[in-house]
Structures are given as structure tokens and as C-alpha cells.
N, CA, C and O of each residue as an XYZ file, in Angstrom:
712
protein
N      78.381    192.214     49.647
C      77.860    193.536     49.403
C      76.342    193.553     49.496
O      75.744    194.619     49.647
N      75.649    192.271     49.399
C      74.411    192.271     49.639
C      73.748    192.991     51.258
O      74.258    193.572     52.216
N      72.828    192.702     51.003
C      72.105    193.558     51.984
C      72.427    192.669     53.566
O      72.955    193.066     54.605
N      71.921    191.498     53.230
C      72.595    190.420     54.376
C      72.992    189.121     53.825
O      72.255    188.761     52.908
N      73.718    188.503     54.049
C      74.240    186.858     53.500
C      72.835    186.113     54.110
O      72.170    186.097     55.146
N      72.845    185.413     52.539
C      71.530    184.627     52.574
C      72.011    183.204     51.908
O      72.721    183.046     50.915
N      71.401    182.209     52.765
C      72.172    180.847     51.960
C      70.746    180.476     50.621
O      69.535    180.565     50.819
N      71.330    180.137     49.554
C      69.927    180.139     48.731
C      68.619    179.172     49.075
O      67.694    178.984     48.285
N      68.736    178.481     50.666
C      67.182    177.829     50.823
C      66.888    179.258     51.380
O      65.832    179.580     50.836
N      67.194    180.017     51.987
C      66.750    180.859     52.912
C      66.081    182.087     51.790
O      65.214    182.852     52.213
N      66.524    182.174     50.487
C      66.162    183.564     49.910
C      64.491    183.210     49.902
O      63.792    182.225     49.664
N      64.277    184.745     50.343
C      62.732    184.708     50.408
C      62.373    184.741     48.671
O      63.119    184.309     47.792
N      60.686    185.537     48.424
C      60.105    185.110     47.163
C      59.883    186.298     47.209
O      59.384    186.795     48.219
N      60.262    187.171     45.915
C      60.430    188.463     45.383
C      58.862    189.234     45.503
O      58.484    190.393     45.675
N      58.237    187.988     45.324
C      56.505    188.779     45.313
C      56.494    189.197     46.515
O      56.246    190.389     46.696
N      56.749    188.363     47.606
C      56.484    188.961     49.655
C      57.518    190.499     49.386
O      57.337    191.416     50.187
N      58.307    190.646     48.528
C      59.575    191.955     48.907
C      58.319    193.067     48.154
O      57.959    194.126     48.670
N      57.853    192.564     46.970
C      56.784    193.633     46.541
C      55.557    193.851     46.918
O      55.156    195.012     46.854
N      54.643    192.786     47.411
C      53.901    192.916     48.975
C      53.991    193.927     49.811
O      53.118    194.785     49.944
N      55.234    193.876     50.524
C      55.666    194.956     51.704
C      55.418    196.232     51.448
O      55.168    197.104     52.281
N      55.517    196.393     49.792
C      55.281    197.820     49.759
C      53.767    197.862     49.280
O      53.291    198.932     49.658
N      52.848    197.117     48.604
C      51.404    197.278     48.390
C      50.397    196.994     49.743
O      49.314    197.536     49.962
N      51.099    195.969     50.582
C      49.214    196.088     51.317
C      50.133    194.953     52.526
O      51.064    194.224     52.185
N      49.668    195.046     53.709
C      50.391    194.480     54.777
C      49.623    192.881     54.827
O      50.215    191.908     55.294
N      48.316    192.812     54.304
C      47.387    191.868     54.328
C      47.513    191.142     53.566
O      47.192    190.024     53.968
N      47.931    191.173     52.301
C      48.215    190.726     51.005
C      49.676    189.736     51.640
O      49.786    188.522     51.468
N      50.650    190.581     52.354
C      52.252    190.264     52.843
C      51.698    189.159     53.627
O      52.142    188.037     53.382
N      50.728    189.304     54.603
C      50.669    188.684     55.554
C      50.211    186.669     55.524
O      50.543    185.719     56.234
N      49.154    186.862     54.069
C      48.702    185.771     53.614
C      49.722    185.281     53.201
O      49.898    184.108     53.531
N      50.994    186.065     52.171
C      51.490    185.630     51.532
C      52.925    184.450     52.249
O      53.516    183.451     51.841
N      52.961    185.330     53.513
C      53.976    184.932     54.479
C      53.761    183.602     54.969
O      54.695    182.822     55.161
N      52.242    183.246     55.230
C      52.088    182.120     55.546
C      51.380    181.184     54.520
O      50.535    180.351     54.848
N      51.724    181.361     53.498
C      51.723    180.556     52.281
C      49.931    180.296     51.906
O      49.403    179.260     51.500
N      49.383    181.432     52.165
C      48.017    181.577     51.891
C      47.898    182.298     50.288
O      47.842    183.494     50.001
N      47.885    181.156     49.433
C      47.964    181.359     48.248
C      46.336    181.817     47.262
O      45.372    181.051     47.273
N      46.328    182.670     46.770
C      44.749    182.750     45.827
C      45.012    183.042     44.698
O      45.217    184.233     44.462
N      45.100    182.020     43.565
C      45.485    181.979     41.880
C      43.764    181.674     40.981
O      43.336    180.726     40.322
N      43.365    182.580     41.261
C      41.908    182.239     41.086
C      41.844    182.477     39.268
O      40.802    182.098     38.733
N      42.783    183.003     38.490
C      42.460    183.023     37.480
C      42.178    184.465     36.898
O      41.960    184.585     35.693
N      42.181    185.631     37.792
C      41.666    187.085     37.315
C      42.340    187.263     36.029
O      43.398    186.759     35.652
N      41.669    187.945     35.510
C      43.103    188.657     34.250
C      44.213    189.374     34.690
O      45.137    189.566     33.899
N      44.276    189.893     36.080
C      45.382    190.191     36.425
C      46.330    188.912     36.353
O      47.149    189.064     35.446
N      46.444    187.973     36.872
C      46.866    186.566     37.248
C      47.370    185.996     35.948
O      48.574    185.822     35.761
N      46.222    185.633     34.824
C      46.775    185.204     33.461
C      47.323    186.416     32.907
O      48.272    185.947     32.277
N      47.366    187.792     32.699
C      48.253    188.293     32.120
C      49.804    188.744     32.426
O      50.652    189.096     31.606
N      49.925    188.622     33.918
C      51.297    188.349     34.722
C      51.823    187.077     34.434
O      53.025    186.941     34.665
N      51.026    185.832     33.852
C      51.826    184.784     33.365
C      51.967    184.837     31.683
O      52.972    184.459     31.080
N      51.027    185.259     31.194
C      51.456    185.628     30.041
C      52.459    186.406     29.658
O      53.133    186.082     28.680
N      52.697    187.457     30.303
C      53.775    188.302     30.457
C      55.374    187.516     30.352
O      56.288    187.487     29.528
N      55.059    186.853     31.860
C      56.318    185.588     32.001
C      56.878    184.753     31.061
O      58.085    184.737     30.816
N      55.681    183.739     30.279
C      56.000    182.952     29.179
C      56.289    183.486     28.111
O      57.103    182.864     27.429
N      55.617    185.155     27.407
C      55.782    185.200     26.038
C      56.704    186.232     25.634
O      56.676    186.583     24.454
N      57.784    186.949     26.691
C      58.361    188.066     26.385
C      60.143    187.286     26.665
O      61.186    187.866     26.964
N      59.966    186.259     26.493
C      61.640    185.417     26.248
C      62.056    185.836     24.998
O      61.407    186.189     24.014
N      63.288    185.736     25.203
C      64.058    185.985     24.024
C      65.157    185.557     24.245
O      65.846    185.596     25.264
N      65.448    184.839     22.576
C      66.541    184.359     22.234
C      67.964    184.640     23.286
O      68.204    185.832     23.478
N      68.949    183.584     23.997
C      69.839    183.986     24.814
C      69.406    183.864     25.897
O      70.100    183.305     26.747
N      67.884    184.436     26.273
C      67.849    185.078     27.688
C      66.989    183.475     28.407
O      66.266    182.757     27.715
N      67.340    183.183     30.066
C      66.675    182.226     30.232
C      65.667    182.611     31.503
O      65.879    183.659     32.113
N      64.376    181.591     31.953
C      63.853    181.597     33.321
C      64.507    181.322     34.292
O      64.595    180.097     34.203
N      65.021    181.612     35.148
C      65.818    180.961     36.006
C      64.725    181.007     37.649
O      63.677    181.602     37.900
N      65.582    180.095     38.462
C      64.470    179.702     39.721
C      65.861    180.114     40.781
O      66.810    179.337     40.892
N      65.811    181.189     41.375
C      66.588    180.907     42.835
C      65.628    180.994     44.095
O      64.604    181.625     44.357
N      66.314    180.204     44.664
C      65.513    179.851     45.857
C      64.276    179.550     45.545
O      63.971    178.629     44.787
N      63.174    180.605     46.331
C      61.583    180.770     45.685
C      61.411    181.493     44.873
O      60.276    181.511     44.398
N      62.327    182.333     44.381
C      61.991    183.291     43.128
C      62.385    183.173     41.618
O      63.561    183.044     41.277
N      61.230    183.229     40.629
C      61.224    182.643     39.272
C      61.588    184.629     38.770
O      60.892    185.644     38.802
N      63.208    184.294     38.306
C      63.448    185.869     37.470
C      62.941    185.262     36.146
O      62.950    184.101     35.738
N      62.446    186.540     35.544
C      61.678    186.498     34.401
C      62.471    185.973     33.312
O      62.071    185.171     32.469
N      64.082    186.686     33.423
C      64.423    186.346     32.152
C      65.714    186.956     32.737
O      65.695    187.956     33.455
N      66.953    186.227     32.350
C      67.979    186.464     33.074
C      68.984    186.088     31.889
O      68.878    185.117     31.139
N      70.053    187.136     31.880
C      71.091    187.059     30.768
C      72.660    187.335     31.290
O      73.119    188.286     31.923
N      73.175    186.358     30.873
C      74.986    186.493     31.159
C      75.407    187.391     30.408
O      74.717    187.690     29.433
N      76.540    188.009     30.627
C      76.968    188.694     29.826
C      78.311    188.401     29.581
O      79.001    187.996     30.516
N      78.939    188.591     28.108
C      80.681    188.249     28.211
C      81.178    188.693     29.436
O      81.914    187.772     29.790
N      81.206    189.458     30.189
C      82.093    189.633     31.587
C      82.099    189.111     32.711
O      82.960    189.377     33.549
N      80.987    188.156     32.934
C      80.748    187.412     33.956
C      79.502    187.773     34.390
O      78.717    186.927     34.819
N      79.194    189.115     34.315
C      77.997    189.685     34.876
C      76.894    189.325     34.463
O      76.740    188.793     33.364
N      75.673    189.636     35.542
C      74.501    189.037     35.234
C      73.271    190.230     34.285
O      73.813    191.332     34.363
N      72.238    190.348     33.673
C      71.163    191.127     33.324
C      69.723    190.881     33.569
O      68.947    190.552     32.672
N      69.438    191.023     34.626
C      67.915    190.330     35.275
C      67.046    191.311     34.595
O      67.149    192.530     34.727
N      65.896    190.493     33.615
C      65.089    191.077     32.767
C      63.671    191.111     33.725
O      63.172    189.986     33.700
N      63.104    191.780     34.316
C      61.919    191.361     34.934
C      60.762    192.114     34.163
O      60.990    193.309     33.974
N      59.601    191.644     33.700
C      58.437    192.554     33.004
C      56.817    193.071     33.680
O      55.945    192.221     33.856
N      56.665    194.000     33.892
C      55.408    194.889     34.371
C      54.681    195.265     33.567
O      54.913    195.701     32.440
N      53.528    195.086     34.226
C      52.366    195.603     33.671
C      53.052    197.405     33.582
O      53.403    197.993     32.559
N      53.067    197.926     35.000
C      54.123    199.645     34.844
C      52.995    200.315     34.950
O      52.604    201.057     34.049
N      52.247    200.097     36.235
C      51.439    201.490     36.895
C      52.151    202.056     37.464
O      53.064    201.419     37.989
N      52.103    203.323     37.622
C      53.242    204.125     38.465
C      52.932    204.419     39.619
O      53.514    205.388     40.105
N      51.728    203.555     40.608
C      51.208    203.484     42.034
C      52.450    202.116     42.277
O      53.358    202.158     43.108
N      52.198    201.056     41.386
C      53.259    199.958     41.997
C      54.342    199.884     41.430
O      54.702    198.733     41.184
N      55.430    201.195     40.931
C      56.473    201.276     40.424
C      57.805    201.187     41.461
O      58.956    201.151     41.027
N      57.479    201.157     42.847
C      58.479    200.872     43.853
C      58.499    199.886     44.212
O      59.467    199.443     44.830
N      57.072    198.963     43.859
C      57.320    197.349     44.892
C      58.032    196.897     43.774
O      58.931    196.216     44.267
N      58.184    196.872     42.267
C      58.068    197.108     41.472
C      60.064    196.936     41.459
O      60.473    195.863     41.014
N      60.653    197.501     41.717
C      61.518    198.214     41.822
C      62.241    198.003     42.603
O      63.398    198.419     42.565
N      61.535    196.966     43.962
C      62.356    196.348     45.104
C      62.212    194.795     45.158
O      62.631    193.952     45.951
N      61.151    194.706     43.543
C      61.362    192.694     44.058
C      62.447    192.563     42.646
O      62.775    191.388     42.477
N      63.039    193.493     41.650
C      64.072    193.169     41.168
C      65.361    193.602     41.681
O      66.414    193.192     41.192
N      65.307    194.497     42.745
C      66.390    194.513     43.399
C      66.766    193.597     44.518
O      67.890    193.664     45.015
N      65.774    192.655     44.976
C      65.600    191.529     45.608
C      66.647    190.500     45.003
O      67.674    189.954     45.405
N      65.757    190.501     43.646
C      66.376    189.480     42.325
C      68.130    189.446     42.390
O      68.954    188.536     42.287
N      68.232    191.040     42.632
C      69.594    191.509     42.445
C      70.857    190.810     43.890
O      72.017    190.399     43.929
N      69.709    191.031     44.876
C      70.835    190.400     45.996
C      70.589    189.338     46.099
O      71.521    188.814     46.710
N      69.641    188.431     45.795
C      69.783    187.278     45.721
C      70.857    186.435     44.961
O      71.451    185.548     45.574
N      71.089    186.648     43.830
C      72.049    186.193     43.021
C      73.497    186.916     43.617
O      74.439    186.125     43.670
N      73.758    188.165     44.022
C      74.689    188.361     44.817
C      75.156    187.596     46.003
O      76.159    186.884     46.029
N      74.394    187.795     46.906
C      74.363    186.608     48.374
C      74.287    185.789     48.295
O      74.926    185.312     49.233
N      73.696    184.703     47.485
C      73.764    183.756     47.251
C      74.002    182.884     46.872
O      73.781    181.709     47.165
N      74.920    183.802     45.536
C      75.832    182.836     44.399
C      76.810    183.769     44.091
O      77.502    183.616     43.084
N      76.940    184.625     44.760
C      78.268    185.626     44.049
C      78.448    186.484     42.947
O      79.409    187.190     42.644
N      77.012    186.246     42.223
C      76.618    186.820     40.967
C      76.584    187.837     40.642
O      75.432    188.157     40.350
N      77.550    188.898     40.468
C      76.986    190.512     40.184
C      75.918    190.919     38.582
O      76.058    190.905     37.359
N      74.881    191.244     39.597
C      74.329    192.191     38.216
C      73.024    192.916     37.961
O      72.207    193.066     38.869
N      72.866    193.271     36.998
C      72.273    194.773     36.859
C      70.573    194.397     36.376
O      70.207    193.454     35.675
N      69.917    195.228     36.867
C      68.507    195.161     36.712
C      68.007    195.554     35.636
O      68.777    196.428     35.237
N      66.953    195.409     34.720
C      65.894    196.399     33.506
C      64.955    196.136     34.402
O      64.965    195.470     35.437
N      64.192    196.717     33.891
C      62.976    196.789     34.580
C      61.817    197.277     33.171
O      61.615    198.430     32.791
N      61.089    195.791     32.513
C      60.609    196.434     31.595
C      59.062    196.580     31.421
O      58.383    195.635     31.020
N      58.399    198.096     31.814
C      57.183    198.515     31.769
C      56.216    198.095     30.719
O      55.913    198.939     29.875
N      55.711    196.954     30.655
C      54.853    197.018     29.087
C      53.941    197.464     29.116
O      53.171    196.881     28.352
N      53.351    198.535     29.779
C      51.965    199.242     29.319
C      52.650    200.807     29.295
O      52.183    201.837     28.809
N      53.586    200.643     29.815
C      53.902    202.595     28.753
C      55.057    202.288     28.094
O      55.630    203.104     27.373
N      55.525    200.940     28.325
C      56.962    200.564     27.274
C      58.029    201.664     27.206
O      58.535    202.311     26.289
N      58.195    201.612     28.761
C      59.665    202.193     29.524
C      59.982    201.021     30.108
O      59.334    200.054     30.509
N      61.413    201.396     30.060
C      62.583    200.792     30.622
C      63.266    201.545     31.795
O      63.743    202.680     31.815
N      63.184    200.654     32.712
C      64.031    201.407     33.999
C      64.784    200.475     34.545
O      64.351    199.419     35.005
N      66.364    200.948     34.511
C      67.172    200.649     34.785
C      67.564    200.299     36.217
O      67.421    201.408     36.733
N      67.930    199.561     37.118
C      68.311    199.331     38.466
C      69.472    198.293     38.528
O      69.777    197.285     37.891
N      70.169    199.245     39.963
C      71.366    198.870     40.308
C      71.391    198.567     41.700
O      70.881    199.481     42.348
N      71.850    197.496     42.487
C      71.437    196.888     44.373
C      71.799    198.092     45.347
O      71.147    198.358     46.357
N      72.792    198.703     44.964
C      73.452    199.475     45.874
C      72.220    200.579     46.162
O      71.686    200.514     47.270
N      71.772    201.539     45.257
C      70.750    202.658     45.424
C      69.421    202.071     46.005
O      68.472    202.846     45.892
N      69.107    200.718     46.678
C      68.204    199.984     46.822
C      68.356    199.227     47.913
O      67.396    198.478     48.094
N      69.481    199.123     48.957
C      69.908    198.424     49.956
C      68.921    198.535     51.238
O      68.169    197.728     51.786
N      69.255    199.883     51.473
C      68.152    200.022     52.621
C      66.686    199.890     52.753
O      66.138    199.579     53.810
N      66.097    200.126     51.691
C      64.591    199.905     51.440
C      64.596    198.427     51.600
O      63.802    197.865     52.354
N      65.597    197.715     50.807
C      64.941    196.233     50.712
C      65.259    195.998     52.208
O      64.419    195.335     52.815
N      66.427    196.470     52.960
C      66.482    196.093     54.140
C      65.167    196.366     54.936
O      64.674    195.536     55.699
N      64.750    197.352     54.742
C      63.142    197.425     55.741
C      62.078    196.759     54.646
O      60.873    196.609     54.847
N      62.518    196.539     53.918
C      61.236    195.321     53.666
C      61.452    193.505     54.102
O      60.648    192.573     54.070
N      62.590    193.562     54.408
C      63.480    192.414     54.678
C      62.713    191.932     56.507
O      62.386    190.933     57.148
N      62.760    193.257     56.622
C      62.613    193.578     58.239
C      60.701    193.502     58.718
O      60.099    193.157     59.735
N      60.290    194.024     57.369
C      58.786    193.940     57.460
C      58.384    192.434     57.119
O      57.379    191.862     57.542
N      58.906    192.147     56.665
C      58.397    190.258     56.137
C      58.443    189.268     57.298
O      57.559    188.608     57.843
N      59.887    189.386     57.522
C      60.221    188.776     59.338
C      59.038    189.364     60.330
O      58.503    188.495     61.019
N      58.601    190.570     60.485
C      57.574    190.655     60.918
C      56.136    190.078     60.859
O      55.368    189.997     61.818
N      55.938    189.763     59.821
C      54.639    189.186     59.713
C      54.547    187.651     60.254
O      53.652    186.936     60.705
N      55.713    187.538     60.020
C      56.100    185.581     60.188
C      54.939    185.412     61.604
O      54.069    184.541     61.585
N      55.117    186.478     62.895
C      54.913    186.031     63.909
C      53.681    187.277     64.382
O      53.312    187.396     65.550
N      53.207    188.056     63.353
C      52.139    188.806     63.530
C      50.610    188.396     63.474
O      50.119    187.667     62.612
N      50.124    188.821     64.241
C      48.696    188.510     63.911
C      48.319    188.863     62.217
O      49.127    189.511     61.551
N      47.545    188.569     61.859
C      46.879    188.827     60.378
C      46.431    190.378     60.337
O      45.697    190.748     61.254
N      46.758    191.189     59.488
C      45.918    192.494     59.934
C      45.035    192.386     59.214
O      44.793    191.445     58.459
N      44.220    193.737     59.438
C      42.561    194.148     59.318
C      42.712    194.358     57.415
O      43.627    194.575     56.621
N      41.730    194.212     57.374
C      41.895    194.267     55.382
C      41.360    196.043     55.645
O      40.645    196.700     56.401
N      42.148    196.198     54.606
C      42.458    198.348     54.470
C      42.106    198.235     52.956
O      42.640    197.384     52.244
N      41.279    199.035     52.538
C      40.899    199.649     51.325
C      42.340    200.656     51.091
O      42.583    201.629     51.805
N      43.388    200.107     49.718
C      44.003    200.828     49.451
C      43.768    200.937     47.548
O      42.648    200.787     47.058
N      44.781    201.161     46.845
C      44.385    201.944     45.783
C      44.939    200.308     44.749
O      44.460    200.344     43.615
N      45.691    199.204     44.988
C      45.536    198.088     44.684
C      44.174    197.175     44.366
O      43.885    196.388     43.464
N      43.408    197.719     45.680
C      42.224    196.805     45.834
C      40.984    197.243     44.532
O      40.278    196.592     43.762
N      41.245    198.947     44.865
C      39.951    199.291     43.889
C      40.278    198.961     42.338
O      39.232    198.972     41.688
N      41.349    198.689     41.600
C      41.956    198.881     40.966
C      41.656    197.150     40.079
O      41.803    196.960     38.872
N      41.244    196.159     41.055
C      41.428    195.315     40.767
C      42.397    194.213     40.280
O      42.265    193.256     39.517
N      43.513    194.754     41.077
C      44.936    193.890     40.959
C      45.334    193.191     41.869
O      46.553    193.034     41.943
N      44.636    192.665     42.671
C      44.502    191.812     43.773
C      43.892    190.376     43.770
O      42.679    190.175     43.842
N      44.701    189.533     43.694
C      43.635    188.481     43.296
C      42.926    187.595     45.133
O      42.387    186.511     45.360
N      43.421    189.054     46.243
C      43.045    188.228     47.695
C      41.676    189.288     47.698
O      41.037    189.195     48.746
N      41.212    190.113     46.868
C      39.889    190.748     46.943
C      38.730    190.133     47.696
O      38.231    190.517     48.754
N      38.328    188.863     46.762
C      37.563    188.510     47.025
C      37.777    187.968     48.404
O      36.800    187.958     49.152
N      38.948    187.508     48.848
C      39.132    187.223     50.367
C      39.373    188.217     51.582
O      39.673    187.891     52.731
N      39.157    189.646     51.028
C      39.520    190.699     51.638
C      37.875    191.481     52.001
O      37.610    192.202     52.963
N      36.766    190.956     50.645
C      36.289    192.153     50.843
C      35.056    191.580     50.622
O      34.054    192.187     51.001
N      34.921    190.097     49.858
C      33.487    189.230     50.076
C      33.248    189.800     48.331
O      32.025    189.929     48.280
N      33.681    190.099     47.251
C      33.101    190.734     46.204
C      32.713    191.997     46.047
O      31.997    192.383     45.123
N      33.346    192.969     47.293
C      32.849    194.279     46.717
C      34.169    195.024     46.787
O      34.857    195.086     47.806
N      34.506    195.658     45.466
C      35.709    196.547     45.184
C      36.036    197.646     46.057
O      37.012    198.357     45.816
């Protein structure tokens, strides 16, 4: 039922599925493993996020390249992929397609059915997601990633990520100026 059968070396990394929808340049580094962990507070508070919002039951789990935040069985077999956001509502769709990523990955890849939260900690909403209402988008982001594999690098674009300072390829985008 997944979007396409994926063997789990092949599942891509949920950040390139939320990429696709913020900045083609950002996708493009990311595609060819052009990594920048420079330390911003964006950076330590996305890992802080990761390490300190576990809870009892719930575990980290690693498929393929992608670390789900916090992932819970349920008596029925089914799965509960906990993933946590900062929850700007500019990146509430990439947002929205690297846990539905989460979602076919464990489908395609292990047979796993199950259901998304999606939990906002800066307006502390919860949004719920399910793979099916999410198939085709991830499919054209599926389709945009394969693209980059063999694209030239594009031009760095002032979008609303960059000014914002949630980018930690800024400084490789723009030399230090927002």
C-alpha cells in the first residue's frame, strides 16, 4: 500500500522528503551528502527536542537512514510514530511529509502499519497523520529527490527559511548575510 516497495537499504532520510518541500538547494546538498551541523540553535534545539521529549514505552528507532523520534507499538500490532516540531506553520507540510515518509517506510519496508502525531512544541498542537491522504505528495517528493541525484546544484534563492534563520547551509548559501 506504500507509495512504492522499498527494500530498507534503499529507504531514503526523512530530512531530504522535508527538504523537497523547503528549498531545492538545501535538497540538493543534502542529496549528495553535503552535510553542515555547525551548531546553530536551530541544530541543538532539534536535538534537544529528539533526546528530551521520550517517554516511558515509547522508543528511538533507526530505519534505514531515518532516526523516528519516538515510536510506539500498540496492543494490535500497529505502529504510533511520535515525531516533534518546533511547528511554524511556513514548514508545517515538509513537516507533514517526512512523517508520512516515516509512515511508508515502516509500511514498505517491514510491513508495519501505522499512524502518525505530529507534535508541534511551540504552539503545542497535535496533528494527526495517516499515509494514505499523503501518497501522492510524497510521491512527487520521491520524484524530486531522484532528481537532484543527477542535477546540477541550483542557484541559492532567498526564501522565507533562510531569513528566518533555520538553515544551518546559510552561511554556505549566502557568505553571512540573512
Amino acid at each position: 500500500m506504500g507509495v512504492e516497495r522499498l527494500r530498507p537499504e534503499e529507504i531514503r532520510g526523512g530530512t531530504d522528503v522535508s527538504y523537497s518541500q523547503i528549498c531545492d538547494r538545501r535538497l540538493w546538498l543534502s542529496v549528495h551528502n553535503i552535510y553542515i551541523t555547525d551548531g546553530t540553535e536551530f541544530v541543538m534545539e532539534g536535538k534537544y527536542l529528539a533526546e528530551n521529549r521520550e517517554h516511558p514505552g515509547f522508543s528511538r528507532v533507526k530505519v534505514g537512514s531515518n532516526v523516528i523520534d519516538n515510536l510506539e507499538i500498540l496492543p494490535d500490532g500497529t505502529a504510533l510514530v511520535h515525531e516533534y516540531k518546533r511547528g511554524g506553520r511556513k514548514a508545517l507540510k515538509a513537516d507533514v511529509l517526512q512523517l508520512a515518509h516515516y509512515l511508508n517506510c515502516l509500511l514498505s519496508g517491514y510491513g508495519v502499519e501505522a499512524r502518525g502525531i505530529l507534535h508541534l512544541t511551540g504552539s503545542r498542537k497535535v496533528v494527526e497523520i495517516a499515509l494514505p491522504e499523503h501518497l501522492q505528495e510524497l510521491q512527487e517528493a520521491y520524484r524530486k529527490i531522484e532528481s537532484m541525484t543527477v542535477s546540477e546544484i541550483p542557484q541559492a534563492k532567498r526564501n522565507w527559511f533562510c531569513r528566518r534563520g533555520g538553515c544551518s547551509y546559510v552561511e554556505f548559501c549566502w557568505g553571512g548575510g540573512r
